[in-house]
KOLGU-4560 file (N, C-alpha, C; in nm, 3 decimals, padded with zeros to 5 digits):
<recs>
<n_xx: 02.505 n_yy: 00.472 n_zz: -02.115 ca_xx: 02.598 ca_yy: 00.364 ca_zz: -02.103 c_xx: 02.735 c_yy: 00.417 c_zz: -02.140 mol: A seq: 1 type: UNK>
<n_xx: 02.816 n_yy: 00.385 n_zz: -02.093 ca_xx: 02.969 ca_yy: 00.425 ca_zz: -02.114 c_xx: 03.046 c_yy: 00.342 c_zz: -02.134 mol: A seq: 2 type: UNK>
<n_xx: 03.102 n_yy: 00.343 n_zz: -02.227 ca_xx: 03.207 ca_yy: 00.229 ca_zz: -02.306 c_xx: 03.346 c_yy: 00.246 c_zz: -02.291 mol: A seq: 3 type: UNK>
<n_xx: 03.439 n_yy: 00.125 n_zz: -02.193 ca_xx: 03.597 ca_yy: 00.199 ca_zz: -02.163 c_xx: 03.673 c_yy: 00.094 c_zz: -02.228 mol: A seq: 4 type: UNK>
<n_xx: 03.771 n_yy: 00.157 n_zz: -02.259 ca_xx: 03.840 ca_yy: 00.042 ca_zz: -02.340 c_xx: 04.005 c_yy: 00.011 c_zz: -02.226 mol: A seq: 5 type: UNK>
<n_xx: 04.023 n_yy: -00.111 n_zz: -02.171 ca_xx: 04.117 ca_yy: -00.109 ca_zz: -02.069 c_xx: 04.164 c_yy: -00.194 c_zz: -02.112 mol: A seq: 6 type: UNK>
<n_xx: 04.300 n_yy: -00.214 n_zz: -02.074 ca_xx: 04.461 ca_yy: -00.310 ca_zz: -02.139 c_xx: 04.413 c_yy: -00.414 c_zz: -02.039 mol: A seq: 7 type: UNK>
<n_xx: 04.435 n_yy: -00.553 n_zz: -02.088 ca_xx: 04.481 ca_yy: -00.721 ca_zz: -02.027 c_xx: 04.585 c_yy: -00.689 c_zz: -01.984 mol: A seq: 8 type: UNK>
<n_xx: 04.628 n_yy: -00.809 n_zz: -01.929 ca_xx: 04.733 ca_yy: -00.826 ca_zz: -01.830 c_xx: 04.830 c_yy: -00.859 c_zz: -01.927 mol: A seq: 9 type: UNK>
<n_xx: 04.784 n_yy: -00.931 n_zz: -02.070 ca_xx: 04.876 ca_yy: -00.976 ca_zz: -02.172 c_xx: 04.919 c_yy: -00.865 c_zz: -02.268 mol: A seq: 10 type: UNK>
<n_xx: 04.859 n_yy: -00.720 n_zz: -02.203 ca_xx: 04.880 ca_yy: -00.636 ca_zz: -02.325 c_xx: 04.764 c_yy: -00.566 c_zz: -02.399 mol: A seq: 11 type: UNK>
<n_xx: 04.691 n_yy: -00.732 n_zz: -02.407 ca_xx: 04.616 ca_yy: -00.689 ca_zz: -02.522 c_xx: 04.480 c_yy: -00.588 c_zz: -02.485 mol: A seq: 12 type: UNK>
<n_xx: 04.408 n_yy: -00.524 n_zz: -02.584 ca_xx: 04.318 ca_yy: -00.444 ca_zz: -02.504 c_xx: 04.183 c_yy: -00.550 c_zz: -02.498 mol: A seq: 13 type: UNK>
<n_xx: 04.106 n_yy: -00.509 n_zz: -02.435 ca_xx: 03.952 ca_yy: -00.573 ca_zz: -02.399 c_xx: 03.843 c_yy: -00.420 c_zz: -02.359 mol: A seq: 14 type: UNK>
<n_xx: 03.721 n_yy: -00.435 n_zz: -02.431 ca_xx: 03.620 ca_yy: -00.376 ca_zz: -02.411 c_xx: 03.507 c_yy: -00.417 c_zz: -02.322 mol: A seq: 15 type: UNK>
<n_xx: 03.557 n_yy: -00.347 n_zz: -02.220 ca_xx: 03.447 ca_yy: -00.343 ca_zz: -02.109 c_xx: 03.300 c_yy: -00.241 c_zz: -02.062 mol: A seq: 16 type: UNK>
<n_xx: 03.245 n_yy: -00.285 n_zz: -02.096 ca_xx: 03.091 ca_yy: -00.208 ca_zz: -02.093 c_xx: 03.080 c_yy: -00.187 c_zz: -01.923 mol: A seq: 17 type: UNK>
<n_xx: 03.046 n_yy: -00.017 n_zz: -01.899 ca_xx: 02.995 ca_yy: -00.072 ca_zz: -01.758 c_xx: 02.872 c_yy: 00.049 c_zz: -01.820 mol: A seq: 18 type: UNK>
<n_xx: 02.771 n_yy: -00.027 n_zz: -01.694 ca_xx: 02.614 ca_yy: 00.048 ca_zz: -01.765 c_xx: 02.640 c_yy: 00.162 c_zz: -01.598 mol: A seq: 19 type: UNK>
<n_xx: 02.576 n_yy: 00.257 n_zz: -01.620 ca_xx: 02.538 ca_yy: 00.326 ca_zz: -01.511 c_xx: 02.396 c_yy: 00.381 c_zz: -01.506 mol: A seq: 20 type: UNK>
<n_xx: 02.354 n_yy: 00.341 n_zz: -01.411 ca_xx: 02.207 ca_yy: 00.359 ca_zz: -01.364 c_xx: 02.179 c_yy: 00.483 c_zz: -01.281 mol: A seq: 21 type: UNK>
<n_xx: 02.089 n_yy: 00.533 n_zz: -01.314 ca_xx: 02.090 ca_yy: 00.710 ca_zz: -01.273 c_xx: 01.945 c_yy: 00.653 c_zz: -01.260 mol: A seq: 22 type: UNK>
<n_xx: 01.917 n_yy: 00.747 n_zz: -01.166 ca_xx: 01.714 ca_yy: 00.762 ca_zz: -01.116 c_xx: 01.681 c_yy: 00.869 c_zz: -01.123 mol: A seq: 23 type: UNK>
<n_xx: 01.593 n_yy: 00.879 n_zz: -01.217 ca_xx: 01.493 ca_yy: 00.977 ca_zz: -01.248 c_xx: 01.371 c_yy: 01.039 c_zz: -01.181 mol: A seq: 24 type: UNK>
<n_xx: 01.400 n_yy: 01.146 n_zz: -01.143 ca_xx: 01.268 ca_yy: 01.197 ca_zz: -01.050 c_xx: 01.210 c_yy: 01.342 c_zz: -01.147 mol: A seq: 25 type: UNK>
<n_xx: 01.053 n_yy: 01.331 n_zz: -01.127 ca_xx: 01.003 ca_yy: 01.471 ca_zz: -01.191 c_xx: 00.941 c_yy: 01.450 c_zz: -01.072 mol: A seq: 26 type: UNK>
<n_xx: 00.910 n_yy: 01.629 n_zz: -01.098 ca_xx: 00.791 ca_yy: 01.737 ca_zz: -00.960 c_xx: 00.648 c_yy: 01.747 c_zz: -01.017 mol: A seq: 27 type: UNK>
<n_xx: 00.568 n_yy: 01.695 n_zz: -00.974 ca_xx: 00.408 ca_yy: 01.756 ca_zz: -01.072 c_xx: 00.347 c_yy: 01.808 c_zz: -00.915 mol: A seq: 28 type: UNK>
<n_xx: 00.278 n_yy: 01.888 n_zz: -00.949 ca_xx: 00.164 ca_yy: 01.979 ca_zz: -00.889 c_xx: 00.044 c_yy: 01.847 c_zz: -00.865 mol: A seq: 29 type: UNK>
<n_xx: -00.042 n_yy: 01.849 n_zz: -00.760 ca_xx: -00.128 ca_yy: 01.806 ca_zz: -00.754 c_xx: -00.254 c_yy: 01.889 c_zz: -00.764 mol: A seq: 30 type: UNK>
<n_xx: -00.364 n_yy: 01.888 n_zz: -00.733 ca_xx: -00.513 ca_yy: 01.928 ca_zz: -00.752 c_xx: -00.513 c_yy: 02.102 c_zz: -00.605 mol: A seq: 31 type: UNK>
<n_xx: -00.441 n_yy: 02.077 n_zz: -00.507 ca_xx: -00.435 ca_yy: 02.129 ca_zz: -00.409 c_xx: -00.353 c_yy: 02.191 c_zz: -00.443 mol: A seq: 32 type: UNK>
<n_xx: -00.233 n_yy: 02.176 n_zz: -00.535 ca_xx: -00.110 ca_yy: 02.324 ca_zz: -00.543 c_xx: 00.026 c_yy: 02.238 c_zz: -00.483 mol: A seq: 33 type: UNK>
<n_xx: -00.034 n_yy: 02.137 n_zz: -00.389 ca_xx: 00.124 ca_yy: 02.079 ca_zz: -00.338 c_xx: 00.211 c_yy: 02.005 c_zz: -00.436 mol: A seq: 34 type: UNK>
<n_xx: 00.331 n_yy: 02.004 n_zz: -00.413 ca_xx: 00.435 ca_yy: 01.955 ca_zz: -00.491 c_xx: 00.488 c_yy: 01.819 c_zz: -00.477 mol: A seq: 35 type: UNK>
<n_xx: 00.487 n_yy: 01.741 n_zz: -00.558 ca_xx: 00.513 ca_yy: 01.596 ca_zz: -00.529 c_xx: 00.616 c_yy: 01.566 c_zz: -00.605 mol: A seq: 36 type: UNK>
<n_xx: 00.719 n_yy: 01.481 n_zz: -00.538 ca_xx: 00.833 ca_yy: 01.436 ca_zz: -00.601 c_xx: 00.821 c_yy: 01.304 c_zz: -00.617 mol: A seq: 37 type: UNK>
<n_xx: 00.798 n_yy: 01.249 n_zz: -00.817 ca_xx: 00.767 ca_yy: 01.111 ca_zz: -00.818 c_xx: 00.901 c_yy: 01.079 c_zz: -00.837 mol: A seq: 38 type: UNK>
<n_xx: 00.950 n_yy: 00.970 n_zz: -00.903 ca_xx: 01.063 ca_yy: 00.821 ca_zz: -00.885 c_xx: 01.006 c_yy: 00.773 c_zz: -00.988 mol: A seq: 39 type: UNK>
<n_xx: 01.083 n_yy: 00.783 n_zz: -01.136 ca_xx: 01.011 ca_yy: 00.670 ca_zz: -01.208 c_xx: 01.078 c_yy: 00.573 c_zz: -01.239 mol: A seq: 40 type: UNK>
<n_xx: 01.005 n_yy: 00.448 n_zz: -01.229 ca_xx: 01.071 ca_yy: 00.306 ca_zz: -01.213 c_xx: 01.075 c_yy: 00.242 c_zz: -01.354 mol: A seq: 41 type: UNK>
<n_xx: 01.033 n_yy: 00.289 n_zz: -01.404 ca_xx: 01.025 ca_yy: 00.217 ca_zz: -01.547 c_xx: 00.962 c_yy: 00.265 c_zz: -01.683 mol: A seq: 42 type: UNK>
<n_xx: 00.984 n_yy: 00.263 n_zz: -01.805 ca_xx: 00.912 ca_yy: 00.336 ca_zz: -01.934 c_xx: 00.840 c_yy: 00.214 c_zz: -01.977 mol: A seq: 43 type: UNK>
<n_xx: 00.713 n_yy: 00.205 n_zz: -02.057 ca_xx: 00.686 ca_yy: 00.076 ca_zz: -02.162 c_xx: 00.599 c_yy: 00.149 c_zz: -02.240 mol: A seq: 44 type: UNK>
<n_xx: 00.616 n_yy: 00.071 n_zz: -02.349 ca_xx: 00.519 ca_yy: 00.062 ca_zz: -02.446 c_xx: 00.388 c_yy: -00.020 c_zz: -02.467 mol: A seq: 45 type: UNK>
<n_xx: 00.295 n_yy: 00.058 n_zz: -02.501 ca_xx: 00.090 ca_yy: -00.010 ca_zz: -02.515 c_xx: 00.069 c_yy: 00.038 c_zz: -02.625 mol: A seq: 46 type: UNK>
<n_xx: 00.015 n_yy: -00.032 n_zz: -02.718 ca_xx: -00.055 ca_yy: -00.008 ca_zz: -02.842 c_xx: 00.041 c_yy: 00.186 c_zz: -02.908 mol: A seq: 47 type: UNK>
<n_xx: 00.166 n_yy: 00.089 n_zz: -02.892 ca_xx: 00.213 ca_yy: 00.289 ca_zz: -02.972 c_xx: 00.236 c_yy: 00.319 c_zz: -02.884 mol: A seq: 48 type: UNK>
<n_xx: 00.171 n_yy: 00.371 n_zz: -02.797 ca_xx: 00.201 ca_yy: 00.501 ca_zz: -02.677 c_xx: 00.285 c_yy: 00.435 c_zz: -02.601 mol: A seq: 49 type: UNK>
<n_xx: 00.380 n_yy: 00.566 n_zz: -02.525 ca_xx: 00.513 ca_yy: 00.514 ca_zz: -02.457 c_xx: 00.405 c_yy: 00.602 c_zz: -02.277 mol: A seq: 50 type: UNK>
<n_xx: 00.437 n_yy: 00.480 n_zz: -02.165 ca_xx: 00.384 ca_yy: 00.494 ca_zz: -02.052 c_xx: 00.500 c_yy: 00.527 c_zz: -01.947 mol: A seq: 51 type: UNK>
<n_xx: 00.504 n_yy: 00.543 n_zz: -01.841 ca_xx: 00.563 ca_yy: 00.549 ca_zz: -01.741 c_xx: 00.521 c_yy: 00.498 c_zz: -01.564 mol: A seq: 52 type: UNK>
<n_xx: 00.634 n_yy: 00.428 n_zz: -01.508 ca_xx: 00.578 ca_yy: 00.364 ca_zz: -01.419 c_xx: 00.662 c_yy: 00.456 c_zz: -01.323 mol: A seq: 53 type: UNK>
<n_xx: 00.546 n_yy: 00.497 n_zz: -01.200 ca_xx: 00.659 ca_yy: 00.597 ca_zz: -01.117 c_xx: 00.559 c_yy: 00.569 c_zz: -00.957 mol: A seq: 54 type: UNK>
<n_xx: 00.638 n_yy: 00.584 n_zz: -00.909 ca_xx: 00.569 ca_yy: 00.588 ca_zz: -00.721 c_xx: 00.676 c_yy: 00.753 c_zz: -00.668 mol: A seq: 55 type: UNK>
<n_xx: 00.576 n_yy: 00.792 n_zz: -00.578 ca_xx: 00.611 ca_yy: 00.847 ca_zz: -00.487 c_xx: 00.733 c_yy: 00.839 c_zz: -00.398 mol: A seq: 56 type: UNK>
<n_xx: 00.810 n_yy: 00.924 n_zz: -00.430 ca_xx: 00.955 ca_yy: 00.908 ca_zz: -00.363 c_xx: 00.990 c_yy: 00.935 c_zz: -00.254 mol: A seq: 57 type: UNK>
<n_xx: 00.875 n_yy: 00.982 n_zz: -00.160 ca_xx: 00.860 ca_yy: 00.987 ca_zz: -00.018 c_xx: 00.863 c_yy: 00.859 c_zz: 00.030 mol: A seq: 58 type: UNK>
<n_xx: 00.801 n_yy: 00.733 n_zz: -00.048 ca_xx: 00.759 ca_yy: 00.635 ca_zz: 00.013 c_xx: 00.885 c_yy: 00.523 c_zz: 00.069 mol: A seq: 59 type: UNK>
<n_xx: 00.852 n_yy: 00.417 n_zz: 00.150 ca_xx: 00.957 ca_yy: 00.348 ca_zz: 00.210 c_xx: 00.968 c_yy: 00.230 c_zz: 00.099 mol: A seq: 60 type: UNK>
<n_xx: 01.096 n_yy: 00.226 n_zz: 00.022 ca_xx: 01.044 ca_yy: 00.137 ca_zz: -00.020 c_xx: 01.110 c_yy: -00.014 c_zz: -00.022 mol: A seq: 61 type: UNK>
<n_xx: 01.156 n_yy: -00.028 n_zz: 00.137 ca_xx: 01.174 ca_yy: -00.147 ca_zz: 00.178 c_xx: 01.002 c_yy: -00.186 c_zz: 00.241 mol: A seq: 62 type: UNK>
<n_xx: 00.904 n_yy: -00.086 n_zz: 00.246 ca_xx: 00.758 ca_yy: -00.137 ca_zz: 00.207 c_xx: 00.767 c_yy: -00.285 c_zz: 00.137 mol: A seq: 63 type: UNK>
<n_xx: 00.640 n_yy: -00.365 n_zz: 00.207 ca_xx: 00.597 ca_yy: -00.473 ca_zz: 00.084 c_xx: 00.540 c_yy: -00.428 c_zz: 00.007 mol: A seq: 64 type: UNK>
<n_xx: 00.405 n_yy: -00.347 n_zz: 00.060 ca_xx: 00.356 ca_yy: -00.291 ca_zz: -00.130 c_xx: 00.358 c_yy: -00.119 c_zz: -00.140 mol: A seq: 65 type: UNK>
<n_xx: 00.410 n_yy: -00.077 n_zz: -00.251 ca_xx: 00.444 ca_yy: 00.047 ca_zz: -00.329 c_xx: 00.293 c_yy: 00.118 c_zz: -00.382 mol: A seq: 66 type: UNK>
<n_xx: 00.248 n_yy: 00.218 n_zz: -00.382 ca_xx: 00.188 ca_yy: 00.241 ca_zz: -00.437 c_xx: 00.282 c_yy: 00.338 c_zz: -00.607 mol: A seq: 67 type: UNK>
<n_xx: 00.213 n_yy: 00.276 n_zz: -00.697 ca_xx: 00.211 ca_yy: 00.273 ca_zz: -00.821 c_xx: 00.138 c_yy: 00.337 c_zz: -00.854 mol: A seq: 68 type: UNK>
<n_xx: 00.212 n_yy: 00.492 n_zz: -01.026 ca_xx: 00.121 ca_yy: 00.527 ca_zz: -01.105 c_xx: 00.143 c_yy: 00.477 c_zz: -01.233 mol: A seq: 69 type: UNK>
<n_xx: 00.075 n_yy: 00.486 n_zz: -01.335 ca_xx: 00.067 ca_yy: 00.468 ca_zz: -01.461 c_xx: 00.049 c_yy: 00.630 c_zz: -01.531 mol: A seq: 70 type: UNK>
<n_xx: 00.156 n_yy: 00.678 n_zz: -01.624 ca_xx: 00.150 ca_yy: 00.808 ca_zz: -01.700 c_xx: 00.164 c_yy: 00.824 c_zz: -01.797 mol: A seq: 71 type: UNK>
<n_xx: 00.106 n_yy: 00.846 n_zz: -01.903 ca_xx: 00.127 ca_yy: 00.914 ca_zz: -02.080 c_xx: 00.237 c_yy: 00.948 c_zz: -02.092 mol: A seq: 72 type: UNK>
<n_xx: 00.336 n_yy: 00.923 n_zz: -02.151 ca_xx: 00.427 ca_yy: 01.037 ca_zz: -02.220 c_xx: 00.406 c_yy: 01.090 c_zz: -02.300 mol: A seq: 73 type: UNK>
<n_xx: 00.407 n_yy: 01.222 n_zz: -02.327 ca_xx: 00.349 ca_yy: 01.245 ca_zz: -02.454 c_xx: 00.459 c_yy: 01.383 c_zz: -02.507 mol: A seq: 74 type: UNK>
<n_xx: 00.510 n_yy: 01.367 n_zz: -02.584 ca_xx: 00.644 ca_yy: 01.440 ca_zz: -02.629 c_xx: 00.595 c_yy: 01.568 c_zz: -02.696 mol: A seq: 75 type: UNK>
<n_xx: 00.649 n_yy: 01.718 n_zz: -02.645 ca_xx: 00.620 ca_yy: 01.835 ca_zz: -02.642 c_xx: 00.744 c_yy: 01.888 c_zz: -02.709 mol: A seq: 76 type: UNK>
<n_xx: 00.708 n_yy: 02.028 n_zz: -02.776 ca_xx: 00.867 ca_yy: 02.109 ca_zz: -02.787 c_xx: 00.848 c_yy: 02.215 c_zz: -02.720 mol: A seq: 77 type: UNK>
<n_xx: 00.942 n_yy: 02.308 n_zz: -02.664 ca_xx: 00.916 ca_yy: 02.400 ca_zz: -02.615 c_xx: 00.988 c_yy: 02.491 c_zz: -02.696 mol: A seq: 78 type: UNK>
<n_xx: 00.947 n_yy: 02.647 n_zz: -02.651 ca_xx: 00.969 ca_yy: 02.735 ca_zz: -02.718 c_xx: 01.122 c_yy: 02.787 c_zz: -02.835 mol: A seq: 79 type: UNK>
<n_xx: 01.184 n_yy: 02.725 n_zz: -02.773 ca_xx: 01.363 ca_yy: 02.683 ca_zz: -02.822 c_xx: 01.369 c_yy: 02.565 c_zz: -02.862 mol: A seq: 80 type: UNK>
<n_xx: 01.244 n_yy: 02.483 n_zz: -02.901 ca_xx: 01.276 ca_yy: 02.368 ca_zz: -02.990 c_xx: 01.303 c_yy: 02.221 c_zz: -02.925 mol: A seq: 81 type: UNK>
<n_xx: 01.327 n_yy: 02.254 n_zz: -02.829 ca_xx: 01.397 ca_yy: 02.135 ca_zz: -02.753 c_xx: 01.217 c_yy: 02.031 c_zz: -02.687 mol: A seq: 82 type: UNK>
<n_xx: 01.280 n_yy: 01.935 n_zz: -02.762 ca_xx: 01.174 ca_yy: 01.791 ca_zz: -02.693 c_xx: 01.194 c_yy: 01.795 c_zz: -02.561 mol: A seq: 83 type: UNK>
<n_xx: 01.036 n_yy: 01.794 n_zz: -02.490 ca_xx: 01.053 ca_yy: 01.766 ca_zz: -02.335 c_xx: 00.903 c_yy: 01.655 c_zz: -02.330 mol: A seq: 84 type: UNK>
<n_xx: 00.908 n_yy: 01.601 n_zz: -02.250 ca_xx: 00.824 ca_yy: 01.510 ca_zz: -02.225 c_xx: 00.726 c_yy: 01.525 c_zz: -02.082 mol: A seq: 85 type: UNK>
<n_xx: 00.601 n_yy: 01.514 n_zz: -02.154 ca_xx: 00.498 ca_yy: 01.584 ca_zz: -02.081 c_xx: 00.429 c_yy: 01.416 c_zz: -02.006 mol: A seq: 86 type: UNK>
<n_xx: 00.410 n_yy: 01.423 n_zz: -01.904 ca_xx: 00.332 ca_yy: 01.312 ca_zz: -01.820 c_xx: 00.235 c_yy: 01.369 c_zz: -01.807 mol: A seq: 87 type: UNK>
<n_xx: 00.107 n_yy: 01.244 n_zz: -01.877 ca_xx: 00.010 ca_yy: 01.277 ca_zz: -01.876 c_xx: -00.090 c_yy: 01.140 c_zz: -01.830 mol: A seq: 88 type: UNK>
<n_xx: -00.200 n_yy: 01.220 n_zz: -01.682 ca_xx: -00.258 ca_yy: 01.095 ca_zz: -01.616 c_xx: -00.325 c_yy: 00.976 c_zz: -01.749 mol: A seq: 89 type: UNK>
<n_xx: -00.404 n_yy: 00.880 n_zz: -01.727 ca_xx: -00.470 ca_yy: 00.825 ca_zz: -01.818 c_xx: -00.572 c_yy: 00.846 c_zz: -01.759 mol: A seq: 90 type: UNK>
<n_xx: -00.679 n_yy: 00.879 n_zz: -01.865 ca_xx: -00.811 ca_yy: 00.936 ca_zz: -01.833 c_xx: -00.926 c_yy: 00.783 c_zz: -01.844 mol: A seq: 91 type: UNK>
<n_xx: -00.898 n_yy: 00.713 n_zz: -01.914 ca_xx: -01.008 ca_yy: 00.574 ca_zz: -01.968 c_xx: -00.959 c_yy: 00.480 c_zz: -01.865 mol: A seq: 92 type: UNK>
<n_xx: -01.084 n_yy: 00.430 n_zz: -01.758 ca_xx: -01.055 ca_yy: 00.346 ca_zz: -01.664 c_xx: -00.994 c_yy: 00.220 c_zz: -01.707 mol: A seq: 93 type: UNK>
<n_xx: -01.089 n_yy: 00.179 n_zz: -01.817 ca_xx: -01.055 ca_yy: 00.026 ca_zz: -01.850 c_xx: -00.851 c_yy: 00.037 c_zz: -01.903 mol: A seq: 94 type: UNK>
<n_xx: -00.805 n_yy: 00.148 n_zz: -01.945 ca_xx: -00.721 ca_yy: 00.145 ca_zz: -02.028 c_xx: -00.663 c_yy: 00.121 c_zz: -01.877 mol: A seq: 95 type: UNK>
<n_xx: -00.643 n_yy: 00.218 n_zz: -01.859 ca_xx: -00.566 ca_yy: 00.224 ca_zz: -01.659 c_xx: -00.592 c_yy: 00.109 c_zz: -01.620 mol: A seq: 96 type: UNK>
<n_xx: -00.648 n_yy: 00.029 n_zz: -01.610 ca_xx: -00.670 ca_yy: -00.137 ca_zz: -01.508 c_xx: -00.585 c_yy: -00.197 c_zz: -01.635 mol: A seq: 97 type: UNK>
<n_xx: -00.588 n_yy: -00.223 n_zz: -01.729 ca_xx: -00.464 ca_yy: -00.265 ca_zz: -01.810 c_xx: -00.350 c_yy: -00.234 c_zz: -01.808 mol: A seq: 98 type: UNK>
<n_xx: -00.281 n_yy: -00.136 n_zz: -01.863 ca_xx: -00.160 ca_yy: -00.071 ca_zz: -01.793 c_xx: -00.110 c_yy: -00.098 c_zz: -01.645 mol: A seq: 99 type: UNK>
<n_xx: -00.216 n_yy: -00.060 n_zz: -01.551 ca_xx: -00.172 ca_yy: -00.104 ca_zz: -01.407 c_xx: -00.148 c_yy: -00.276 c_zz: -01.446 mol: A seq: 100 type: UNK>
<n_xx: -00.200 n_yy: -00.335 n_zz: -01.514 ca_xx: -00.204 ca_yy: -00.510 ca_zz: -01.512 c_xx: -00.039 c_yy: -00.514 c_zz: -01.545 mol: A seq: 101 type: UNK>
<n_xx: -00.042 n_yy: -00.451 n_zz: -01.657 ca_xx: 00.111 ca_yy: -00.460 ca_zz: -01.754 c_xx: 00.241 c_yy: -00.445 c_zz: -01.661 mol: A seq: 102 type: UNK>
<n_xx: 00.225 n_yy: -00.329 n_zz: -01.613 ca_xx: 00.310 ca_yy: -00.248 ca_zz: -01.503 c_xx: 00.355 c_yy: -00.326 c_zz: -01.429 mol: A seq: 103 type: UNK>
<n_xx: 00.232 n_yy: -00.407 n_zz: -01.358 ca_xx: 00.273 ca_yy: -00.514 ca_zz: -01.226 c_xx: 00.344 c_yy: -00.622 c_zz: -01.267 mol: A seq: 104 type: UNK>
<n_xx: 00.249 n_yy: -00.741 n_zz: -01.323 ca_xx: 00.363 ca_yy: -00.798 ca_zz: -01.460 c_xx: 00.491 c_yy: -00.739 c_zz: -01.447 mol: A seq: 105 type: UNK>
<n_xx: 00.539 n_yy: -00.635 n_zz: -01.515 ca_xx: 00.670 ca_yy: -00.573 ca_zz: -01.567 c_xx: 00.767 c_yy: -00.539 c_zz: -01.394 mol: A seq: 106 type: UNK>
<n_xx: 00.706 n_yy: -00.520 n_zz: -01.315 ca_xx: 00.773 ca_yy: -00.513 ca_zz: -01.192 c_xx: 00.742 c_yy: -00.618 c_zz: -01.088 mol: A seq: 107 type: UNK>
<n_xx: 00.711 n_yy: -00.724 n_zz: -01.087 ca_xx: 00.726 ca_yy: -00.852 ca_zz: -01.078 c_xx: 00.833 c_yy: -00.945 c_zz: -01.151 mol: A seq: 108 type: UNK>
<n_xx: 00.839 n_yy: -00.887 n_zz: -01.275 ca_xx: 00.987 ca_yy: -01.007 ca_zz: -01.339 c_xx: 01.052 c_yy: -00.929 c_zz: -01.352 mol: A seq: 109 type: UNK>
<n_xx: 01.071 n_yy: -00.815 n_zz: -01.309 ca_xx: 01.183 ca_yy: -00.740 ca_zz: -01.269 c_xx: 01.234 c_yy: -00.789 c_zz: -01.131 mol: A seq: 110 type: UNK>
<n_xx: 01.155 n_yy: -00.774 n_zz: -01.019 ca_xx: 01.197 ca_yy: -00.828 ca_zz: -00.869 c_xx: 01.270 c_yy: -00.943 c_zz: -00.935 mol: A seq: 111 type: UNK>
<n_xx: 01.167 n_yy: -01.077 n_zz: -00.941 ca_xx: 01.238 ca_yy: -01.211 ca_zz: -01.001 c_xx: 01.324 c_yy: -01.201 c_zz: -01.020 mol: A seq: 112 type: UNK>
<n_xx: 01.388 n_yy: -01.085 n_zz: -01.129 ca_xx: 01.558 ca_yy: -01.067 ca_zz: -01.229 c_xx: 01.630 c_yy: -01.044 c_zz: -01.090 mol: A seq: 113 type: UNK>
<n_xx: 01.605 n_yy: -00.964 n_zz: -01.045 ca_xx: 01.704 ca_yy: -00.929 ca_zz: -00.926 c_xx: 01.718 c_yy: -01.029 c_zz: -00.798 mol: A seq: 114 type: UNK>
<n_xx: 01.630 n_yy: -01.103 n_zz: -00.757 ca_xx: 01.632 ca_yy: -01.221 ca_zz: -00.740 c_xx: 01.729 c_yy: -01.350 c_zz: -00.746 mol: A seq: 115 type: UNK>
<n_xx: 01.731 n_yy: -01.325 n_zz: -00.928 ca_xx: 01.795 ca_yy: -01.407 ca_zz: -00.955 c_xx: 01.948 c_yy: -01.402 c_zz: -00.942 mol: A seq: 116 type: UNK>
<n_xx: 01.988 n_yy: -01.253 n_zz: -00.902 ca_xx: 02.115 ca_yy: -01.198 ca_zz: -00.932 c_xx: 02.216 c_yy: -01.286 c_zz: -00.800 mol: A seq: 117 type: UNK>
</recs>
């Protein structure tokens, strides 16, 4: 977010917030070696753990329906120290049919918000 501070017409100053929205894409390897470029749409939180909501960035997505993943974050350091964040599938079905529940939920009153705009 970037914070500018710009003069009124009276002089006086006023603080104007403008947010900027940047899209996030990571590359993961699939099972075959090919390279996939996801789009992630959203972060949340489940019991503690921080998730990630991402589709395929090939896809159209003036599509009606998206296909959707659900991913672990799970926070790594690498050799120089620096935090990087590792996506990791969810392995427990039942947990995954929850999360996917949450997800949809969460991008459903998202549409709505924009909707409403």
């Amino acid at each position: 977010m970037n914070d500018e501070l710009l003069h009124g017409q009276d002089g006086q100053e006023e603080d104007v917030i403008e947010e900027t929205y940047e899209e996030d894409y990571i590359e993961m390897t699939d099972e075959e070696g090919n390279t996939i470029l996801f789009k992630i749409i959203d972060y949340f939180f489940y019991n503690g753990e921080e998730y990630a909501i991402l589709t395929d960035s090939n896809e159209d997505e003036a599509a009606e329906a998206v296909d959707c993943y659900v991913m672990k974050i799970v926070l790594t350091t690498d050799e120089d120290g620096e935090e990087l964040e590792e996506f990791v599938p969810v392995e427990d079905q039942k947990l995954e049919a929850k999360l996917m529940e949450i997800a949809s939920m969460k991008l459903n009153d998202d549409e709505e918000a924009d909707d409403e705009d």
